[in-house]
Structure formats: structure tokens, C-alpha cells
C-alpha positions in Angstrom: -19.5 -34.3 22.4 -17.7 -33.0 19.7 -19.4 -31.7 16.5 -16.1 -32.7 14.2 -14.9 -36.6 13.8 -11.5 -35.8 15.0 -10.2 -39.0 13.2 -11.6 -37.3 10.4 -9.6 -34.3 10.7 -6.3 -35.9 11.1 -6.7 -37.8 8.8 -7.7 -35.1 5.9 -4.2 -33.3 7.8 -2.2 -35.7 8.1 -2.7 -39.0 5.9 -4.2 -37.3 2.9 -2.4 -33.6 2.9 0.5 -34.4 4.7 0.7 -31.4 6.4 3.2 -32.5 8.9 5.6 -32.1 6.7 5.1 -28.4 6.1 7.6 -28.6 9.3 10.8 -29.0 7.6 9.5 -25.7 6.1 11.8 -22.7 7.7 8.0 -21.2 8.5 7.1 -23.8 10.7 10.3 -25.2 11.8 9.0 -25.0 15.3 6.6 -27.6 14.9 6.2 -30.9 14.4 2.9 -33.7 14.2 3.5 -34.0 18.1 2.4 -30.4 18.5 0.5 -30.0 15.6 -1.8 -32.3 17.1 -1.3 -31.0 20.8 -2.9 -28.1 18.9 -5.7 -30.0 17.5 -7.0 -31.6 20.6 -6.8 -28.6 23.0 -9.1 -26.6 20.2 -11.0 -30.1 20.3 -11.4 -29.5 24.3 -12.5 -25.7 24.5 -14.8 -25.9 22.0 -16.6 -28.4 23.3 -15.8 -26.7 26.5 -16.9 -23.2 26.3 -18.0 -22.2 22.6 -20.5 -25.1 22.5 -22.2 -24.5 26.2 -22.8 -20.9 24.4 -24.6 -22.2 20.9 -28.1 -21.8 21.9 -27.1 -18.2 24.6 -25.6 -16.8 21.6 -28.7 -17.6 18.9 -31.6 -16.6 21.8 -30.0 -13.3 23.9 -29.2 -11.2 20.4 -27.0 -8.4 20.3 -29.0 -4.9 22.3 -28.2 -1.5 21.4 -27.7 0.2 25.2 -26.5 4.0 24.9 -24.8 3.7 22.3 -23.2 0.5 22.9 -23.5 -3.4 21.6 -23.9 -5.5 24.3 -23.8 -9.4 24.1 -24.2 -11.9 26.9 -21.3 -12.3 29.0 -20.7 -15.7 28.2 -19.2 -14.5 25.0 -16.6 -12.1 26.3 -15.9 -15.6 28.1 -15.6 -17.8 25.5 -13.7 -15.2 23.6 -11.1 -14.1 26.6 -10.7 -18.1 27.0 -9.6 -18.2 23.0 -7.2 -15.5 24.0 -5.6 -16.6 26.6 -4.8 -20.2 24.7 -3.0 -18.1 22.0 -5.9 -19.5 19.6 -6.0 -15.1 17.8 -1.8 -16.2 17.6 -2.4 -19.3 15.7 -1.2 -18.5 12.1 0.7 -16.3 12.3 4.6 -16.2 12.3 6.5 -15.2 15.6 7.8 -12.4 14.9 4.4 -10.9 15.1 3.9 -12.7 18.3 2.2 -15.7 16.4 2.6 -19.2 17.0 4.2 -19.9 13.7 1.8 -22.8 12.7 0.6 -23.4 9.2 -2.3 -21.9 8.2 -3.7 -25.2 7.4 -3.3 -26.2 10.5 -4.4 -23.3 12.4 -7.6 -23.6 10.3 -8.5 -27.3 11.3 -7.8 -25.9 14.8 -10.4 -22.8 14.5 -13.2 -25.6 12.6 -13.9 -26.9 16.0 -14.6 -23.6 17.5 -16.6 -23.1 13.7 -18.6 -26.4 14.2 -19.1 -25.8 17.9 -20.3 -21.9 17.5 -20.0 -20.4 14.4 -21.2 -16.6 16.2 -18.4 -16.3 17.9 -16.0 -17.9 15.9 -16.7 -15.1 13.5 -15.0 -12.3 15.8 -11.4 -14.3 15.7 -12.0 -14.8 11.8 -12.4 -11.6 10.7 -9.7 -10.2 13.3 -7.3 -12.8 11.5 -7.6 -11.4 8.6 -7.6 -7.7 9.1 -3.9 -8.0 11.2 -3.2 -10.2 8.1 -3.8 -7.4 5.8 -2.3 -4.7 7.9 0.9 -6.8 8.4 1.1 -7.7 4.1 0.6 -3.8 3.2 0.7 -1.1 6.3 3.7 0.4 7.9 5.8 -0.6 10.7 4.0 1.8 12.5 0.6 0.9 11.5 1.3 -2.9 12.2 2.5 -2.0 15.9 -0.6 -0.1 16.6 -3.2 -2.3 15.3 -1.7 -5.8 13.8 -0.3 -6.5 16.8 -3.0 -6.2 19.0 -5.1 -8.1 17.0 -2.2 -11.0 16.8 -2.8 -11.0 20.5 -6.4 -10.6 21.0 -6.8 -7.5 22.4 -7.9 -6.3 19.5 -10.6 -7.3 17.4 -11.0 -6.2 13.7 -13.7 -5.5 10.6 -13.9 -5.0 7.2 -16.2 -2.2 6.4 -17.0 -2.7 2.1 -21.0 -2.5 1.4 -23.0 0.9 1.7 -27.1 1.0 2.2 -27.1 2.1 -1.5 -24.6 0.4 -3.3 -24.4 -3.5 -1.6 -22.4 -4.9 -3.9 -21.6 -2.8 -5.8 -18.5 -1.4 -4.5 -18.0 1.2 -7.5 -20.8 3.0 -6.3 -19.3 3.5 -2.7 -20.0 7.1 -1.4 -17.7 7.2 1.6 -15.3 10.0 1.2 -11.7 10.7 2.9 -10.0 14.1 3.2 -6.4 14.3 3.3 -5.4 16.0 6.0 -1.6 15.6 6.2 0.5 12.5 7.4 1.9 11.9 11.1 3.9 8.9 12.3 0.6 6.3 11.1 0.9 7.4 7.7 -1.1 9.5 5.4 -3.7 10.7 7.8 -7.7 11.3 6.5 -11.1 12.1 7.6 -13.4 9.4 6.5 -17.5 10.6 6.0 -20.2 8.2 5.0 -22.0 5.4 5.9 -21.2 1.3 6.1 -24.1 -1.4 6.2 -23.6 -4.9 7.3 -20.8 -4.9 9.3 -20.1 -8.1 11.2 -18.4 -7.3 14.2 -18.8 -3.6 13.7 -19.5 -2.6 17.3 -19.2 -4.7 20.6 -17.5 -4.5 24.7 -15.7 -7.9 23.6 -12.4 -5.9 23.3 -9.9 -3.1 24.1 -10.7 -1.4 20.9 -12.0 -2.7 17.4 -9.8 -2.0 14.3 -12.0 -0.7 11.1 -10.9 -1.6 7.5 -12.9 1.3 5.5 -13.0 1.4 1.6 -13.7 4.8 0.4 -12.7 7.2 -2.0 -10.4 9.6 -2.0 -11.9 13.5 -2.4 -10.2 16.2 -4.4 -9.2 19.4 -3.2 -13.4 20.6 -4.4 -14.4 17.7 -2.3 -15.4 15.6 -5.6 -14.7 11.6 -6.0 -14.1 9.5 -9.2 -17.1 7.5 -10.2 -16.0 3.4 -10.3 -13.6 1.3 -8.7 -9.9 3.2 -9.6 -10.9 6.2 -6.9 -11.2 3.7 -3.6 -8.3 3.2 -1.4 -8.5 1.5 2.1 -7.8 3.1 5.4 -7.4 2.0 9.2 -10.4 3.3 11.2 -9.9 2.3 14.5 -12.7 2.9 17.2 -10.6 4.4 20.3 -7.6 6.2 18.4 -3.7 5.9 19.3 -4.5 9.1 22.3 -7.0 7.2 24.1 -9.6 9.2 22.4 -13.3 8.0 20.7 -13.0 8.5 17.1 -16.0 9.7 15.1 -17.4 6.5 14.2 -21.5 5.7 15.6 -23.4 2.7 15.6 -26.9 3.7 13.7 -28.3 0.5 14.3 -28.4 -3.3 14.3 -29.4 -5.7 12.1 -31.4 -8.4 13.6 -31.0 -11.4 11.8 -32.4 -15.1 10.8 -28.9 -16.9 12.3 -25.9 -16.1 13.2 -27.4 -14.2 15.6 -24.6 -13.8 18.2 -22.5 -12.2 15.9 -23.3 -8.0 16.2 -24.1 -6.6 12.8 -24.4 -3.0 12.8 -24.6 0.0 10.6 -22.2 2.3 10.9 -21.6 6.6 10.5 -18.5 7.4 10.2 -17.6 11.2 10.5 -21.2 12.3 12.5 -19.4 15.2 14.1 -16.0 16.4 12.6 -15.0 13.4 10.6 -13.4 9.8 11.6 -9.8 9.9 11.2 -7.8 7.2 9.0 -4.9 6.3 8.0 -4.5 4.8 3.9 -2.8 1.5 4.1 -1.1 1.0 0.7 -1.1 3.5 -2.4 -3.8 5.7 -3.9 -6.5 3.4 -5.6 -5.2 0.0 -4.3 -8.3 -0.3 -1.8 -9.9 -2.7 -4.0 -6.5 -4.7 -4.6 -5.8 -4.9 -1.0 -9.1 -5.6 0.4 -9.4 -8.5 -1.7 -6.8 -10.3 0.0 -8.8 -9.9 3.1 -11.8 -11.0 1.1 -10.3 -14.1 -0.4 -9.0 -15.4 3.1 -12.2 -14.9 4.3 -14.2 -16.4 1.8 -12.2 -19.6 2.7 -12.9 -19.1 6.0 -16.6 -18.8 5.4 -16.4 -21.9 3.3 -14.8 -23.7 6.6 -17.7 -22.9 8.5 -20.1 -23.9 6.0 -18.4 -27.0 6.3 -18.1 -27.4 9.9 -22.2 -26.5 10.2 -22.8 -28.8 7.8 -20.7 -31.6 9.9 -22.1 -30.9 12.6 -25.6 -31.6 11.4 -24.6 -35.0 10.0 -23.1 -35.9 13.1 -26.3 -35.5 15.5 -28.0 -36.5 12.2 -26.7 -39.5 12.3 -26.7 -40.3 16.1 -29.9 -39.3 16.3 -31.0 -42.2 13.3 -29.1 -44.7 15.2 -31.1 -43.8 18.6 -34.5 -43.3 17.1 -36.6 -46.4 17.1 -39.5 -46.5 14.1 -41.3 -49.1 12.6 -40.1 -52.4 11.1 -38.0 -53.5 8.0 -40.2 -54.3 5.0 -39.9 -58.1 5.8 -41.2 -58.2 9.1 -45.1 -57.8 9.3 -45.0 -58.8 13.2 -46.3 -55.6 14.9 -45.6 -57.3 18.3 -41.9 -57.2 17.4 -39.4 -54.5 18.5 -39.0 -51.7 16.2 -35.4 -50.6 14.4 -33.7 -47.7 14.4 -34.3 -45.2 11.7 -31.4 -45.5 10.4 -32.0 -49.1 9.1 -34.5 -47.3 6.6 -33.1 -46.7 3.1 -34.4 -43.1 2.5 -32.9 -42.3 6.1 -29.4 -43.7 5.1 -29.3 -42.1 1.5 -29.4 -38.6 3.3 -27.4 -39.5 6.0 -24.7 -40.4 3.3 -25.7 -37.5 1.1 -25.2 -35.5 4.1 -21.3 -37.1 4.4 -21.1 -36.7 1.1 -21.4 -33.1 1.3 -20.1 -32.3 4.4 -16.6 -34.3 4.1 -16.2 -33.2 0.7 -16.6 -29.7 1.7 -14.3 -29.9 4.5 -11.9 -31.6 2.5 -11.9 -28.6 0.2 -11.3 -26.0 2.9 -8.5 -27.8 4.1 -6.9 -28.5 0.7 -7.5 -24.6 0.0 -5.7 -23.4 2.9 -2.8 -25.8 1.6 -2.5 -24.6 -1.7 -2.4 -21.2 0.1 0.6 -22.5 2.5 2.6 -24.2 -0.6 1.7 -20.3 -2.3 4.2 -18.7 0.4 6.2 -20.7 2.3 7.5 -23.8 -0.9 11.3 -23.7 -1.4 10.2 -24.4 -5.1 9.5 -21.6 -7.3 7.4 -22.9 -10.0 5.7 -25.1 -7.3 4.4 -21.6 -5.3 3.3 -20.0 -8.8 1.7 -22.7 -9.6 -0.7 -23.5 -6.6 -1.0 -19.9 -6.4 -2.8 -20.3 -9.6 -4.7 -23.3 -9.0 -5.8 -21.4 -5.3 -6.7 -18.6 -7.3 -9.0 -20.5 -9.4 -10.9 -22.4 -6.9 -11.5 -19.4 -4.2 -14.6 -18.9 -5.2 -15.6 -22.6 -5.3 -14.3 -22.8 -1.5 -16.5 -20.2 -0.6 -19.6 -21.0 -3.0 -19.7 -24.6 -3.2 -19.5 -25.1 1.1 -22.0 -22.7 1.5 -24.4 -24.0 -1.1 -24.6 -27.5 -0.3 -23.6 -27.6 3.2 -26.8 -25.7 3.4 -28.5 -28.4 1.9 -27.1 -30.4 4.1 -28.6 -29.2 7.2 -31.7 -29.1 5.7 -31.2 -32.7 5.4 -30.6 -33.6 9.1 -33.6 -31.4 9.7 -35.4 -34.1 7.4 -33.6 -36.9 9.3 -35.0 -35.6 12.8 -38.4 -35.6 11.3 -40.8 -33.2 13.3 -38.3 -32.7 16.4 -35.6 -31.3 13.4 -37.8 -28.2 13.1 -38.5 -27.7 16.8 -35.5 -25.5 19.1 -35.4 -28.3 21.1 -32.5 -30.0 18.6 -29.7 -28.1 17.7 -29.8 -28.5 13.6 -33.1 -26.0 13.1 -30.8 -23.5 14.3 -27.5 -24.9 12.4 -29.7 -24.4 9.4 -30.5 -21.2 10.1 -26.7 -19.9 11.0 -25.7 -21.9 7.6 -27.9 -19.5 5.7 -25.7 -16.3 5.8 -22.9 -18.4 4.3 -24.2 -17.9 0.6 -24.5 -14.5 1.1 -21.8 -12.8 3.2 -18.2 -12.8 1.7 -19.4 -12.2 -2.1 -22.6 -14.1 -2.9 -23.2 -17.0 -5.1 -23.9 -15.2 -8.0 -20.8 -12.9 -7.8 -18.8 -16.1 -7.3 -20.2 -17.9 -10.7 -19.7 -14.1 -11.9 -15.9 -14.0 -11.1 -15.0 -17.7 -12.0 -16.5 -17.6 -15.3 -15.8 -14.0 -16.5 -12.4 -13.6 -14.4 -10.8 -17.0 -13.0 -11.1 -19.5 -15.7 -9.0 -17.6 -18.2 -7.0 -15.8 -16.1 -3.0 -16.3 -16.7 -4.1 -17.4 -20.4 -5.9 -20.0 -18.2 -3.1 -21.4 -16.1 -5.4 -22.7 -12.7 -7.4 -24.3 -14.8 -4.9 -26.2 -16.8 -3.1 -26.9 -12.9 -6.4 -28.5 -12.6 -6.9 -30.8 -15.3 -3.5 -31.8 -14.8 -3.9 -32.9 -11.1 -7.6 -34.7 -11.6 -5.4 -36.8 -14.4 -2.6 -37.8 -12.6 -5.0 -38.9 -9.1 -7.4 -40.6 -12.1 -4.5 -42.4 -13.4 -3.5 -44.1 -9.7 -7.3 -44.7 -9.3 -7.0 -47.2 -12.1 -4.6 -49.0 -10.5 -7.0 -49.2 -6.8 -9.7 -52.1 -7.6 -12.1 -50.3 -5.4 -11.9 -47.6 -7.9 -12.0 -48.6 -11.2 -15.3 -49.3 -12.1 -16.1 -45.6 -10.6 -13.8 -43.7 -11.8 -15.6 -43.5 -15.6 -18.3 -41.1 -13.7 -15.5 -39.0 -12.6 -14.1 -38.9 -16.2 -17.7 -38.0 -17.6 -17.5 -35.3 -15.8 -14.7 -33.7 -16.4 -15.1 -34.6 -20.0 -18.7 -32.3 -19.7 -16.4 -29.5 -17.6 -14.1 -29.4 -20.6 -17.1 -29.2 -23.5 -18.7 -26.4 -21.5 -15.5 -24.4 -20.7 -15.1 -24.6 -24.7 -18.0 -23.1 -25.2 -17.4 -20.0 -22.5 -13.8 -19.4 -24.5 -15.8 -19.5 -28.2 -18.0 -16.6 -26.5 -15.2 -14.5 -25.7 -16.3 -11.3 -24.2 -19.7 -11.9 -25.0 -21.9 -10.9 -21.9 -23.9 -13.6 -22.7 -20.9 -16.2 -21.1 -22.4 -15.3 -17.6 -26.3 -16.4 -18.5 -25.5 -19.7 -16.9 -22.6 -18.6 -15.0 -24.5 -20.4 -11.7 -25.2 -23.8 -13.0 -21.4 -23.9 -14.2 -20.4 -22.9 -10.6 -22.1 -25.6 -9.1 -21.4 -28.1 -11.4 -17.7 -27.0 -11.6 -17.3 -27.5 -7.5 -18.8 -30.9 -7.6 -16.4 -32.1 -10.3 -13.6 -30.9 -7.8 -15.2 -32.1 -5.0 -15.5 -35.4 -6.6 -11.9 -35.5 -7.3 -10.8 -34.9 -3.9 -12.7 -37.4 -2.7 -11.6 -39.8 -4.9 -8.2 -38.4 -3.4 -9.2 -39.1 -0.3 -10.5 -42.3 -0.9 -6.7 -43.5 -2.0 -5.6 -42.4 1.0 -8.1 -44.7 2.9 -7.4 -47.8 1.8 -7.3 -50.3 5.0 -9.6 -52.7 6.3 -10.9 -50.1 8.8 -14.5 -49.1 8.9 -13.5 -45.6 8.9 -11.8 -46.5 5.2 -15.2 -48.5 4.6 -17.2 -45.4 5.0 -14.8 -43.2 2.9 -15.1 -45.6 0.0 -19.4 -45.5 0.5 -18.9 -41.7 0.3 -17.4 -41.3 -2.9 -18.6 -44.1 -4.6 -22.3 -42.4 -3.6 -20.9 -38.7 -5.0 -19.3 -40.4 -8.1 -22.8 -42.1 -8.9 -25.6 -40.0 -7.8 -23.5 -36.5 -7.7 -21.6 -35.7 -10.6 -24.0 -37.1 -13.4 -26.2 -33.8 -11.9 -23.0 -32.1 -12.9 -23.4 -32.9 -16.5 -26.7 -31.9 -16.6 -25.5 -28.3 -15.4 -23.0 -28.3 -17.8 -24.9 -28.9 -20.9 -26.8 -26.0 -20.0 -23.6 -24.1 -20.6 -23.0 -26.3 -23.5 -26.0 -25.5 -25.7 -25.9 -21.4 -24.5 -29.2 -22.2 -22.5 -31.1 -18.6 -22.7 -34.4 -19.0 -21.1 -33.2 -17.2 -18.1 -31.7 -14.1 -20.3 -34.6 -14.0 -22.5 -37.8 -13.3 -19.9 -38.4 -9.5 -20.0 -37.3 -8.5 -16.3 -41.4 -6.8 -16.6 -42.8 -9.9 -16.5 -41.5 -11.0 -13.2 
């Protein structure tokens, strides 16, 4: 079966974003809807046709540390030679890196079926996307023909190695060091010492080699490193160097985790024996500035699969209800009479449409990330790529945060919906829940999310995104009032935005004021599901035929305008009033 409604998909690409027309874009010129949607359905087909068959393989045979190698089951390297050879690695990336040339809004609908089918492995093509996008935006020729290319290709699969056992985080405190050592034809050459934790991907036999990203600082000539963020810079570590020789980088262990299992996630030594040798991508101290852009790509690729686990849940959620046979509707007292599904029950449907709720919305937001980030490079208009630029900048860490919270919540929800079978292994959402898990961690957690859109995003440009913002939610609320379905909703909508407004008044009043992140959380939240709710109302214009797949759009964001967003306001007061019983407990006393 597959784990996506593929009318769904198209119709978020095509109906509501239009991104067919990216086409007449020079970019994409190569394409067309035809293609665009040969694309969809063949990534429909192997994920349902490989990743899927490995869900459960992948969860129960975990990653084994053998000799000083990661092994997986062999049903991986399948799935992920198959991905390969279909030119999936290619997707988004322009030909004359030996990509396909689609959009990346397309090529990220395409990769949410391998997301919603097996999340695990779909990690090891997400991460490698993004390190050959990085090495292609700021290394040299050289540097993308050794490693970016590969990667483009599949051959190569790539990290990014940030967090250190001691500083998480906290990536001033990094203690990695890199010694200058001269410069060849990769670049300024180095010798990299220190130790990375939580490494997705960090060691495997999946692939001819595996392409490290390392932050770490640069040491002076008394072997000495500045203290903060201005010393790091980012290098090119790759396991098996350009000679065909090991570099000095060990696997010291794996972490064995709650979900997400199939993906290997190792600590790793770099510089054990006579140090691992790198090459600095970019200046002296940009490691920070350049890693990000690996970071923020990612983090809307880890709001994707949020999504797509969350999706996935509500779909055998839902086929599940309509299957399951359980007592009798409140007006029949005639035990001898045939029981309903469980579906028929209110509670059941209220979660099964707080579920679609969620789990649209969410996807709807991936996808409308990734566009802003298309129109951001490839628009013929100036002003139009600065300006979703800034609006993209703005809601990156709501495409990470807000999939990840409450797609979470929403596979805990189809666990409910299952009953007693939901949290047995015999049904596939105990484990979705658990795989979902990471996704509020990994990437940047919540709290450094609500951390960077209150102190960093909101007024950033003299507050430009956010004024891109309330512009857009304006003009769709406008052409809501015209849509009879609408109009009596859309005043929730408006309430909510009104409460956004109040509380971002009070964050500017506060200025620097640390005290502007005490509720920097409950404005996160409530800030996503004011977007969320706009995008569906979005949507909702965009479905507007006598089709029950319009029908159910409508039910979805008439159930998020009424029961969501007034929770919204509630967060928001809290922001409102400077609520300080958080800030106030003595830390001693917990």
C-alpha cells in the first residue's frame, strides 16, 4: 500500500503550489508536469517496493560493530543501491553536476515516499544531499569533483559531524582541533584531532567511501584555539582519502537507540594515530556560516519526515477504524445486532481528523518550505527571491519544530486509535512513534528552535519575514471572505493572528532583555499553528469542488481553525503578560 495519499501530493504540488510551472524556469527547463509526475509515481513504486518490505528489518537487526566496521542487514545496501541506480541521490540537483535538474520541491515530494515508507534509510540519501549541496555552494572545483560528485551519484554517501560528548549543543565549546599543514590541489590541507558524538551515518559498508563534514577549530602555531564560535571553520574528512588510503578516522562506538534504529549512529575519533587529514571548505571562521546551510536544508528535511511518519500513522489509523468492528451506536440497545466500525464512534473520528489535521498541515508546510527555497534561487524577479528568502528564513525553524512536535503527537494518536494492538509490534505505528521521536531532537532541538525564532528570526532584516508574513495571511484571508465555506471560519484565523501580533509586541518592547526567551516555546508552537492554519485555509481555496477529497479538506481546516488555533492564543498570552513561573523556580528545587 502506500503510506502517502498520492492525490494528496499532487494536489499540494500541483493545484495548490503550482509547481509545474517552476518549468518555464531556465533551472528546470527540462521538465514538465508529465515528468514531474513520472517522477512521483516511480518514487511512489519503489518505496512501496523495497524501502517498505525493509521497515520492520531495519528497526529489529540494529546496526553491529564487527572489527571495526558497521554492518547493517543487506537488505539496506539493497534498498539503497536500488535508490541509486533510479538516479533518486541525482534528483535535485542541476545537470551539470550530473543531477536531474528537478526542483527541489519536487525532488522532496519524491524522497517523502521513501520518508513515509522507511525513514532509516531514507536518512542516508538526506544527509548525503546535503553535504554535496554544501560542497558544491562553497568548496573548490577540485573539492566538488572528489567528493560532490560522488555523492550526486550515489557512490558516495556523506555526514555532518557538529556535536562533541562535552559540548552537545553547544558548538562554541567544540574541542576538535586542525593543524595546518600546507595546501595541495584539495585546498588548504589540515590534521583534524578530537572527538564527534551522534553522528548519523557516521560509519557503514553501504558505500564506496563516506564524506565527513567536521567543524573544528583552527590551532595556532602553540597548538592553542579561540574560545566561542569565531575560531571554527569546516573541513572535508573523507573516510578512504583521494590515494586509496584509510584516513585516521575510528568508530569508538554506537549508539543504540529508541527508533530510527536502522540508521548507524556512531562516535567518532578522529586523529587516533597521526591525525585525520582535511581539507577547509570556505575561509577561516566561516564553519559556522557554512554549516548552517547544511543545517537549515536539513532541518526541512527532518520536518518532511516528521510529516510523512505522521501520514503514515493516520493512514493505517484510519484503515484500521474503518475495518475494526466495536460495539453499537448510542441509539441501538440491540446486542443481537451487528456491530460498527470504530470509526463511526465520535472520539475515534476526532483523532482521526486531529490526526489529518496535523499530518496534512505539516506536509503542506514542508512542501511550501522547499518552494520558498526554489523561488529564493531560481525567480527571474529580484525582489520576489529576497523576499521569500526572508519569509524561508523566518519559518525554518517552524518547518523543523512544528512537524516534529505534533506529528509526534500524531502517532501517538493512531497508537490510541488501534487501541491495545497500537502498542503491540504486530502494527506498524508503535514503531512509527518511536522513529518520530528523534525528530524533536536531531537537527537543533525544540528549544533551540523557539531560541532562534524569537531572539534571532523575528527581527531579523528590521523584521522583514515577518512582515512577508502578515502580508501573505492578509491577502489569502481577504479571498477567504469571498468563499462561503469560509467565512464564518475565518474570524478564528484572524483571532489568531491578532494574539501573534500582541505577543510579538511585547517580545520587541523587551528588546534585548534575556527575559524575551522565558516563553520562547509556547510562542513557537503557537506561532507554527497560526501558519499552519493559514496554509490550510490556503489549501482549502484550492479545493473547492464537489469531490469528497475537497469535502475532507474543508473538515480539516474547519476542525484546525476551531479546536486548534484558539490553543494558539492561549500560548500566546503567555508571551503577552511576560509569564515567569518557569524563570522564577530556583533550578535547586528541581
Amino acid at each position: 500500500m502506500d503510506y502517502l495519499n498520492q492525490q494528496d501530493l499532487q494536489f499540494l504540488l500541483f493545484d495548490w503550489l503550482e509547481a509545474d510551472k517552476l518549468s518555464k524556469r531556465s533551472n528546470f527547463s527540462d521538465h514538465d508536469i508529465d515528468t514531474m509526475r513520472s517522477v512521483l509515481d516511480l518514487a511512489a513504486q519503489m518505496a512501496r517496493e523495497t524501502f517498505a518490505q525493509n521497515f520492520k528489518v531495519s528497526d529489529e537487526v540494529e546496526p553491529q560493530l564487527v572489527d571495526g566496521k558497521v554492518v547493517l542487514p543487506e537488505q539496506t545496501k539493497q534498498d539503497l543501491d536500488a535508490y541509486r541506480d533510479a538516479g533518486f541521490f541525482a534528483a535535485g540537483f542541476e545537470e551539470q553536476y550530473g543531477g536531474m535538474g528537478l526542483p527541489f520541491t519536487v525532488a522532496l515530494a519524491a524522497q517523502a515516499n521513501f520518508f513515509a515508507a522507511n525513514c532509516a534509510t531514507t536518512a542516508y540519501p538526506m544527509l548525503t544531499n546535503g553535504n554535496a549541496r554544501l560542497i558544491i555552494n562553497f568548496g573548490n572545483q577540485k573539492q566538488i569533483e572528489t567528493w560532490a560528485l560522488p555523492e550526486v551519484e550515489g557512490r558516495y554517501f556523506g555526514t555532518m559531524c557538529l556535536s562533541e560528548p562535552a559540548a552537545g549543543s553547544s558548538l562554541g565549546d567544540i574541542r576538535t582541533k586542525a593543524q595546518h599543514t600546507g595546501s595541495d590541489e584539495y585546498g588548504e590541507r589540515y590534521l583534524l584531532r578530537g572527538n564527534k558524538m551522534w553522528i548519523s551515518g557516521g560509519d557503514h559498508e553501504l558505500s564506496d567511501n563516506i564524506v565527513h563534514l567536521v567543524l573544528a577549530k583552527v590551532a595556532d602555531e602553540n597548538g592553542d584555539i579561540t574560545p566561542g564560535v569565531k575560531g571554527i571553520s569546516i573541513f572535508v574528512v573523507p573516510k578512504i582519502l583521494p590515494d586509496g588510503r584509510h584516513n585516521d578516522v575510528a568508530v569508538a562506538g554506537l549508539n543504540h537507540k529508541m527508533g530510527y534504529r536502522g540508521t548507524s549512529n556512531c562516535l567518532l575519533n578522529f586523529g587516533e594515530g597521526n591525525g585525520a587529514i582535511g581539507w577547509r571548505i570556505g575561509d577561516l571562521g566561516q564553519g559556522l556560516a557554512i554549516m548552517f546551510q547544511m543545517m537549515n536544508e536539513a532541518r526541512i528535511g527532518v520536518g518532511m519526515g516528521a510529516s510523512c511518519m505522521a501520514y503514515r500513522g493516520y493512514v493505517q489509523s484510519s484503515q484500521y477504524a474503518k475495518e475494526r468492528p466495536q460495539g453499537r451506536s448510542l441509539t441501538n440497545r440491540d446486542p443481537a445486532s451487528p456491530q460498527i466500525p470504530i470509526i463511526e464512534h465520535v472520539d475515534v473520528k476526532r483523532m482521526l481528523l486531529q490526526q489529518k489535521a496535523y499530518a496534512e498541515g505539516a506536509m503542506a508546510l514542508s512542501l511550501f518550505s522547499a518552494y520558498l527555497a526554489d523561488n529564493s534561487h531560481s525567480h527571474p524577479n529580484k525582489e520576489t527571491r529576497q523576499a521569500d528568502l526572508e519569509l524561508l528564513e523566518l519559518l525554518t525553524p517552524v518547518a523543523k519544530s512544528w512537524p516534529s512536535e505534533f506529528g509526534l503527537i500524531a502517532n501517538d494518536i493512531a497508537i490510541q486509535v488501534h487501541g491495545g494492538y497500537g502498542y503491540t509490534r504486530e502494527y506498524d505505528v508503535e514503531q512509527l512513534y518511536r522513529d518520530n521521536r528523534l525528530n524533536p531532537i536531531h537537527e537543533g532541538t525544540f528549544g533551540i528552535q523557539a531560541a532562534d525564532l524569537v531572539g534571532r528570526k523575528l527581527s531579523q532584516n528590521q523584521g522583514a519575514g515577518y512582515k512577508q508574513l502578515l502580508m501573505r495571511i492578509s491577502e489569502t484571508t481577504e479571498i477567504a471572505l469571498t468563499d462561503p465555506r469560509l467565512q464564518g471560519e475565518i474570524e478564528h484565523l484572524t483571532s489568531a493572528v491578532n494574539a501573534m501580533q500582541q505577543a510579538v509586541n511585547a517580545l520587541a518592547a523587551m528588546g534585548s532583555n534575556p527575559a524575551a526567551l522565558d516563553n520562547a516555546g509556547a510562542f513557537l508552537s503557537a506561532f507554527g499553528h497560526v501558519v499552519v492554519g493559514w496554509l490550510w485555509v490556503s489549501q482549502t481555496l484550492n479545493a473547492n469542488d464537489d469531490s469528497d477529497f475537497s469535502k475532507a479538506k474543508f473538515a480539516a481546516c474547519r476542525y484546525f481553525l476551531r479546536v486548534e488555533l484558539p490553543k494558539a492564543i492561549t500560548q500566546f498570552e503567555l508571551v503577552q503578560r511576560l509569564e515567569s513561573c518557569v524563570a522564577d523556580v530556583d533550578s535547586s528545587l528541581l
